[in-house]
Each structure stands twice: as C-alpha cells, then as structure tokens.
RODO-2510 file (C-alpha; in nm, 4 decimals, decimal comma):
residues 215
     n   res          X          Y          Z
     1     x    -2,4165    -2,9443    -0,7584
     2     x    -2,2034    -2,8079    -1,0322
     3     x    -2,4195    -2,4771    -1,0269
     4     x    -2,4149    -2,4634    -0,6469
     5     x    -2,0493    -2,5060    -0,6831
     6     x    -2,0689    -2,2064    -0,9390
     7     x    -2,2266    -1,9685    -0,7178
     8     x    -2,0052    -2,0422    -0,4228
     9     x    -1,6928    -1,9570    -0,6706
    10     x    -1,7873    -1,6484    -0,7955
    11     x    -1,8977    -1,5369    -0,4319
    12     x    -1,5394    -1,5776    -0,3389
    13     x    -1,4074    -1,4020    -0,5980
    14     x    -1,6195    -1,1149    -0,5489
    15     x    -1,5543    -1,1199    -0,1540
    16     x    -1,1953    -1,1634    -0,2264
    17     x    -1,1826    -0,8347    -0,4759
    18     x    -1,4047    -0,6132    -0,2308
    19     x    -1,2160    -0,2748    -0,1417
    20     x    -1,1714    -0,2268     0,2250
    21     x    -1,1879     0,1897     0,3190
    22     x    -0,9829     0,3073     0,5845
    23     x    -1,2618     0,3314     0,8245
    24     x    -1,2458    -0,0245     0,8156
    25     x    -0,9366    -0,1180     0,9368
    26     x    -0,7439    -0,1227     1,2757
    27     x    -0,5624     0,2019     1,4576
    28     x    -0,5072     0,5373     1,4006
    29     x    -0,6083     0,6721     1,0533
    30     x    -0,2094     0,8093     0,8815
    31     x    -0,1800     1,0287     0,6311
    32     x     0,1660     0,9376     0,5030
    33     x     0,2989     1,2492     0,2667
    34     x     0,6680     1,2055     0,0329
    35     x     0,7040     1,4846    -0,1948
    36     x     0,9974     1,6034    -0,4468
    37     x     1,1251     1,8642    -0,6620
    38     x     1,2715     1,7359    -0,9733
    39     x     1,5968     1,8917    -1,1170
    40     x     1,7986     1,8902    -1,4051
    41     x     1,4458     1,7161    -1,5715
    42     x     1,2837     1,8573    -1,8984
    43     x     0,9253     1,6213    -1,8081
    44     x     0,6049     1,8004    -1,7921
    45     x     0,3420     1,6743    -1,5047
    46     x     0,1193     1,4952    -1,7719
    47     x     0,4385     1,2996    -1,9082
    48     x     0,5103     1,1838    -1,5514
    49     x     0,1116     1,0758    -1,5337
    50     x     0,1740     0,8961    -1,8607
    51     x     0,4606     0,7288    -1,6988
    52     x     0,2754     0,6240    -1,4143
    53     x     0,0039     0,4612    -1,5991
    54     x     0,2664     0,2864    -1,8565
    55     x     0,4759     0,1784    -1,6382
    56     x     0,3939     0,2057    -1,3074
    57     x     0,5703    -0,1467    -1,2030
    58     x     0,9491    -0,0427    -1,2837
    59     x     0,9449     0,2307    -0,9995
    60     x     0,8730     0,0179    -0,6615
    61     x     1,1714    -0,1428    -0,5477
    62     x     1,1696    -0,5378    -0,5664
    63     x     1,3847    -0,5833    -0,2388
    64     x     1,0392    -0,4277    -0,1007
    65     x     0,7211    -0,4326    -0,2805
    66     x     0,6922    -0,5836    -0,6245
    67     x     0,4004    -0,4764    -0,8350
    68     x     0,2254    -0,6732    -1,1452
    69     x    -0,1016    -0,5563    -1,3325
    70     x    -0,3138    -0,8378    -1,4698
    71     x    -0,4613    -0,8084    -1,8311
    72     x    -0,2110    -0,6566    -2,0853
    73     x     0,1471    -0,5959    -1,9410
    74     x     0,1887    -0,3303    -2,2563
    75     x    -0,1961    -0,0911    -2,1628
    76     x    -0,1714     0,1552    -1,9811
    77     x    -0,3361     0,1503    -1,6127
    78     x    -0,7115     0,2737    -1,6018
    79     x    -1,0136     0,2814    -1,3228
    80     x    -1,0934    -0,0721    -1,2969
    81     x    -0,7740    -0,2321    -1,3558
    82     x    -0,5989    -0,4716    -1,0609
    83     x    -0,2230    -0,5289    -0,9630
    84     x    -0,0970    -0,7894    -0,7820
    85     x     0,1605    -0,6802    -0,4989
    86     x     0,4182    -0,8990    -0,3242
    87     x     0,5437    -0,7090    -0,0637
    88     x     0,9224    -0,8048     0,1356
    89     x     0,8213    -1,0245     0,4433
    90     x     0,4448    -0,9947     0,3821
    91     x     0,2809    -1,2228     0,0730
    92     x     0,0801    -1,1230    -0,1813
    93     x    -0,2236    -0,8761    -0,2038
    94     x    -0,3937    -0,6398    -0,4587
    95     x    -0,4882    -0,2613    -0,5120
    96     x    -0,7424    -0,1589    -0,7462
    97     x    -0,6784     0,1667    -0,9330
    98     x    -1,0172     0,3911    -0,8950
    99     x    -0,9233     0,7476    -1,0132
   100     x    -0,6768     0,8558    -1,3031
   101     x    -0,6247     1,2009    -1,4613
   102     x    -0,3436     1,3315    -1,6627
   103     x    -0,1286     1,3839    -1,3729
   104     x    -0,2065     1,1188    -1,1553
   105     x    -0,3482     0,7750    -1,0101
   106     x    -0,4986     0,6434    -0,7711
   107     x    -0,5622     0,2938    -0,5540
   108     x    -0,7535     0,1300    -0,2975
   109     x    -0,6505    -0,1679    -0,1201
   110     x    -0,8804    -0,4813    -0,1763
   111     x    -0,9230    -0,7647     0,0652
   112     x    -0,6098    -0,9267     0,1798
   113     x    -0,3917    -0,6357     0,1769
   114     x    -0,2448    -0,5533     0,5029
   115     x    -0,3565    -0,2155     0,4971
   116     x    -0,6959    -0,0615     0,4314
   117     x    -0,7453     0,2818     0,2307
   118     x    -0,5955     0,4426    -0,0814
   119     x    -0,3319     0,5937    -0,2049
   120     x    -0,2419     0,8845    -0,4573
   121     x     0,0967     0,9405    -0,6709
   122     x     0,1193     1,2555    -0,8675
   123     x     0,3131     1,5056    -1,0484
   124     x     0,2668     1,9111    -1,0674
   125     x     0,5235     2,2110    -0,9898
   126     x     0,6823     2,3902    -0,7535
   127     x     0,7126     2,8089    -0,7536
   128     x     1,0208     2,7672    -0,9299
   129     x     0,8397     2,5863    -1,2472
   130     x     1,0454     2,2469    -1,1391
   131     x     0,8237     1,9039    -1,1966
   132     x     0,7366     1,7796    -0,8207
   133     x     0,5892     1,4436    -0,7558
   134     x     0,4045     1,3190    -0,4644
   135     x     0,3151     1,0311    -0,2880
   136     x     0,0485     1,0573    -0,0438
   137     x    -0,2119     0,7665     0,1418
   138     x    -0,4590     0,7512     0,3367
   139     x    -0,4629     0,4848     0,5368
   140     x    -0,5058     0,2318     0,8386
   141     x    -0,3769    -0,1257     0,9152
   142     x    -0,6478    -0,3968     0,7619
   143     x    -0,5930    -0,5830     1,1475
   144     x    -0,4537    -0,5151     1,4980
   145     x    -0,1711    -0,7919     1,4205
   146     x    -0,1096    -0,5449     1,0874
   147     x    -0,1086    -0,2660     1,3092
   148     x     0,1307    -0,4106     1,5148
   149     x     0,3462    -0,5099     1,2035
   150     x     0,3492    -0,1788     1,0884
   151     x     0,4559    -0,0419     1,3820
   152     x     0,7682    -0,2662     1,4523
   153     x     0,9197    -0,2974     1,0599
   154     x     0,6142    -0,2380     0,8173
   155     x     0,6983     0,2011     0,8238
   156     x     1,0525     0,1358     0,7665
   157     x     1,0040    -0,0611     0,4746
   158     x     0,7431     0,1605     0,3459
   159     x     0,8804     0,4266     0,3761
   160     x     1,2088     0,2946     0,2060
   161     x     0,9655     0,2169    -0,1119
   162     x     0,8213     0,5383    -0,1269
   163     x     1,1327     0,7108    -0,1687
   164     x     1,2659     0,4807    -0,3778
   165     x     0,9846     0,5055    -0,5980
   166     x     1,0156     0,8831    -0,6117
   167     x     1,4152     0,8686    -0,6891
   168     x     1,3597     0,6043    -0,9806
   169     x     1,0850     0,8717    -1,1174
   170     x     1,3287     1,1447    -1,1095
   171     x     1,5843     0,9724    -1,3029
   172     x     1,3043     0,8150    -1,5979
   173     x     1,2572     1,1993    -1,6340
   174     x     1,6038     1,2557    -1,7004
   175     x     1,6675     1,4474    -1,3528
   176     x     1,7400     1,4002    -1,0211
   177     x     1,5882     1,4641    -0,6804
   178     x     1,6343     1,8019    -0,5614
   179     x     1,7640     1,7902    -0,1989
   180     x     1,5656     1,5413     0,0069
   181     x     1,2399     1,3904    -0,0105
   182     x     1,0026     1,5328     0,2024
   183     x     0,8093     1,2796     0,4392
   184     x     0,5618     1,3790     0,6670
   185     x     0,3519     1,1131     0,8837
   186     x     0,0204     1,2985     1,0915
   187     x    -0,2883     1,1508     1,2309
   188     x    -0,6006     1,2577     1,0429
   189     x    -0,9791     1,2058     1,1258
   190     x    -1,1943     1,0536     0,8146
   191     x    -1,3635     1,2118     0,5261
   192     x    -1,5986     1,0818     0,3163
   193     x    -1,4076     0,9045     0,0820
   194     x    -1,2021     0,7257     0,3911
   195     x    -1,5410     0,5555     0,4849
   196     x    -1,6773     0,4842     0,1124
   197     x    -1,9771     0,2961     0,2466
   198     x    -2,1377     0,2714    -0,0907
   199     x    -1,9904     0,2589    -0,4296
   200     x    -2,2452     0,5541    -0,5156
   201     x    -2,1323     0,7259    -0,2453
   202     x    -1,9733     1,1097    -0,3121
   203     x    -1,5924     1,1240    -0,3076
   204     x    -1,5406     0,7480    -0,3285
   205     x    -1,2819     0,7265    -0,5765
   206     x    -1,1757     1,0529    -0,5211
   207     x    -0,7715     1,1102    -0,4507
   208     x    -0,5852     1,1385    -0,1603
   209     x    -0,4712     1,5329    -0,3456
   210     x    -0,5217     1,7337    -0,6553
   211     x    -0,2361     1,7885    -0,8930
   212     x    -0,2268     2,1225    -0,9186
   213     x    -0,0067     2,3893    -1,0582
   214     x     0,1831     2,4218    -0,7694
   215     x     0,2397     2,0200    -0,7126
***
C-alpha cells in the first residue's frame, strides 16, 4: 500500500509541476510588450541580467504579485529553478525559469497558474547607448473563467506590476525611467515555442526576445 501510495505522490507532483504552453490555454494568444530607457544609470545590460537572477524577488510589487524561489534564497536563478508566486486577489502558483543568458531570463507558467505561456525580462540599449529593459510575454489565460478574470481586473493589475517592476529596476541601477514606459498589447498567432509539445522540441525554452545591442 505504502508503495502504491508512493507512486500516486510523486505522480502528483509531477502533474502539478508540468508547464502549460500558450497553445494550451483559453482566448486570444497576447503578446504583452513594457519597455524603458534608463537615465542618469551607469549599469551595463549584463549587470541588470545579474540583477535579475540575484534578486529577481525585490522588483515585483507585493500589493500585486509576490515572488519566492525555493532552494537557496542567496543563488542566483538558473534553468530549472521554481518560484512560488502569490498574486493580489488570485492565490498561489509557480513559473519555472527555462532560458537565462547574461542579459536576461526567462519563465513558463506551470500548472495552476492562471495564465499559460512564458515570459521574458531583459536588458540591452537604445541608439543613444542608454541601458533599456524589457518585459515581454507570451501568453493566454490557463481557463475561460481566467480569461474572463483577466479581462475585467487581471490587465490592470498586471500591467501595474510590470511597470512597477521596470521603475524599481531603474532605480537598483542608480537611474531613473526615461519618460514613460512603453506598453504595447497585440494579438499574435503561435510559434513553435508557444505550442512546446515536447520537451525536445526546437525553440522550447527559447525567449519571448533577444537582448540585443539595441535593447
């Protein structure tokens, strides 16, 4: 019984960590873009990467989405590693991060989070030689009552996150944001990576952008 009892555990566990791809959710597929120039900042893209993966958890804003990583609190993020999200009128869920570089990370939603897909934060420059940093997912609700959620409070409170997230980067680098932040919401059809029907599969941890020069 005990081993039956075993088996039925770790089946759980493993159905509760499973990624869910965007082409497995509810609705429209949204590409949801925030972008910034950084001023008055003397950070290079690759020390904002570094600051994502050491600290990732002090730039969400707790009146909306807190974040916590499980293992050790003081490593920095890598492919493989979980956080635990508790999100403002939502519960509890979990991303998995699947792609790092130098200048950014990436995460995919697991089972139980209201939305399905991934998400990429990032830092380059702009023709001016200014840090930028990005936000950008790729996403659809996990459920037509998600959908629905999203749709009548879940944008406005993601969207206040996102910036928020991208003003508390600014000022770790010792700068501000320059102007506004950029946000750009458009319908997009799926790629590969949005359907990730196989771990093997081509492009399935692959971001949502490529830091690049230019940001």
């Amino acid at each position: 019984m005990s081993g039956s009892s075993t088996q039925v555990d770790q089946e759980t566990k493993s159905e509760a960590q499973a990624v869910v791809c965007a082409a497995a959710g509810a609705g429209p597929l949204l590409e949801r873009d925030y972008s910034a120039a950084i001023e008055g900042a003397s950070c290079t893209p690759e020390q904002i990467g570094a600051m994502l993966r050491e600290r990732f958890e002090e730039f969400a804003p707790s009146e909306t989405a807190v974040f916590r990583r499980e293992g050790d609190p003081k490593a920095p993020l890598g492919v493989g590693d979980e956080m635990e999200i508790r999100i403002a009128l939502r519960g509890r869920c979990k991303v998995r991060v699947v792609h790092v570089d130098a200048r950014s990370l990436t995460l995919r939603t697991l089972k139980g989070h209201p939305e399905a897909g991934r998400i990429t934060f990032g830092a380059g420059r702009d023709p001016e030689g200014r840090p930028t940093f990005r936000i950008l997912s790729r996403t659809r609700a996990s459920g037509l009552l998600n959908y629905l959620g999203y749709l009548f409070l879940g944008k406005q409170l993601q969207s206040r996150c996102w910036i928020r997230f991208i003003d508390r980067v600014a000022l770790a680098c010792g700068g501000k944001v320059a102007g506004r932040i950029r946000v750009r919401t458009r319908k997009v059809v799926d790629e590969a990576a949005d359907r990730a029907e196989s771990e093997g599969e081509p492009g399935h941890d692959t971001p949502t952008f490529v830091c690049g020069g230019g940001g």
